[in-house]
N, C-alpha and C positions, 0 to 999 in steps of 0.2 A: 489692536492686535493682541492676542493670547500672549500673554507673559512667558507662560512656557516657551513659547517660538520665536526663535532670533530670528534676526533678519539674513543670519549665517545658515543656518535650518532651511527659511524659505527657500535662499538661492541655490539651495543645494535640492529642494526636494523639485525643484525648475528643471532640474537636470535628470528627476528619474521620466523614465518612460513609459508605457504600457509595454508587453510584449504578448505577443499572439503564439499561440500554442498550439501545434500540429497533433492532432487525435488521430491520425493515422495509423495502426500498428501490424503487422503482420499477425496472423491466427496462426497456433501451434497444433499440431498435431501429437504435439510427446514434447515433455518439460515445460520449461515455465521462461516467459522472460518480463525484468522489472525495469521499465524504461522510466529517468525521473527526467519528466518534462519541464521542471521548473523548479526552483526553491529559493526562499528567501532567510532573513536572518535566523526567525524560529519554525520556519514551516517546511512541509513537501509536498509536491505533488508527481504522483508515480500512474502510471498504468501499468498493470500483471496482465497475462497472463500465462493458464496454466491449459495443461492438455487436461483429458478426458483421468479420471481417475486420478490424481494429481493435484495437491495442494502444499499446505503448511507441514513439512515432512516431518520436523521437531517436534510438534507434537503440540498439546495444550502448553501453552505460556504466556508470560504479561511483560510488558513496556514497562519497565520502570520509571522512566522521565516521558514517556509522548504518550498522548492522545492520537486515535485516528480514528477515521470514519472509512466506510469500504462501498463504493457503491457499483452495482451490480448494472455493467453497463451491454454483457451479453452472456447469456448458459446460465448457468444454475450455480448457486455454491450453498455447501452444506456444513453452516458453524455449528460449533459444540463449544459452548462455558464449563462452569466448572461445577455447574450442578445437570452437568448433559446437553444431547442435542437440543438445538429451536430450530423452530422450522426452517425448509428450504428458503431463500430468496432469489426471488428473479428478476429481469434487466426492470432497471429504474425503483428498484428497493436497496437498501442502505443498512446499515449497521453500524451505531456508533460504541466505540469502546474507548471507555475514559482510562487516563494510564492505572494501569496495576490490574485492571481488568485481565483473569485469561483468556484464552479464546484459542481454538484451532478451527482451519476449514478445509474442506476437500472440495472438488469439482466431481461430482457424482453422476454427471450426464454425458452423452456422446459426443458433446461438441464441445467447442474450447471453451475456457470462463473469461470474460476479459473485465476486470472491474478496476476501478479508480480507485485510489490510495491517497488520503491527503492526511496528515501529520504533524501533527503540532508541538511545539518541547518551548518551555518558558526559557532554557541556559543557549542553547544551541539548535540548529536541524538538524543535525545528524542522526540518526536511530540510536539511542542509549543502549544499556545493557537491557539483555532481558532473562525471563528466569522461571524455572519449571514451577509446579506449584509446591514441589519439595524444598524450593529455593535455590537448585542446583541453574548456574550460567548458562545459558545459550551460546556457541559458538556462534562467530559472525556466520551470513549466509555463502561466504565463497567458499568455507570449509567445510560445511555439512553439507554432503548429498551434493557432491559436485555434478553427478551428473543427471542433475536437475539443470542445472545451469545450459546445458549442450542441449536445447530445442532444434525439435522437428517442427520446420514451418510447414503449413498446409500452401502448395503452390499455389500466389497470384490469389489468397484470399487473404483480406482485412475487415478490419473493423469498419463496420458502417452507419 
């Protein structure tokens, strides 16, 4: 047996489970919603989405403590760094951003954008502070641009 691994370790990791994860989500017509379908001690996993014209409303900013990767699971989104736009991406293309990376995106097409959000932090999962590239704070997202938060869903459509 691994040295590292008690036997208190084993019988405890006996007890974790798999868990199965519903991808299901309603398509917005207007706003955004961040549904987090899972997270563990340092991670996350979310699904966005956003409506038509509609994205990162704060603007270009960086993760101080997380990593995340953004995968483009329906519609178009349009990142911009800190040296400008890259190109569009679309469904089954990715974007990884290591933390301190800026980054902003919008949704530039007629339909919703719905993409995966997974997040990584070495202390904690929670999203850390984040920060302009003049180094000024990010409010959390329930207090910017509340009413981002109040999505119009597109009736009886989801993700597929």
């Amino acid at each position: 047996m691994d040295a590292s691994v008690t036997e208190e370790d084993l019988q405890n990791f006996r007890n974790i489970l798999p868990e199965m994860i519903d991808l299901k989500i309603p398509l917005v017509e207007k706003g955004m919603t961040r549904d987090l379908k899972c997270q563990g001690d340092h991670s996350t996993f979310r699904i966005h989405c956003y409506g038509p014209n509609e994205g990162e409303t704060h603007g270009l900013h960086a993760h101080v403590d997380e990593e995340h990767v953004f995968v483009i699971l329906h519609g178009t989104a349009k990142f911009a760094g800190i040296d400008g736009e890259l190109p569009p991406l679309g469904k089954h293309q990715a974007l990884w951003l290591p933390k301190g990376c800026f980054y902003e995106f919008v949704n530039p097409g007629p339909e919703p954008l719905v993409v995966l959000r997974f997040g990584a932090t070495r202390e904690k999962a929670t999203s850390g502070p984040r920060v302009t590239p003049g180094g000024d704070p990010i409010p959390g997202r329930g207090t910017q641009h509340p009413e981002m938060r109040k999505a119009t869903f597109i009736e009886g459509a989801f993700l597929e």
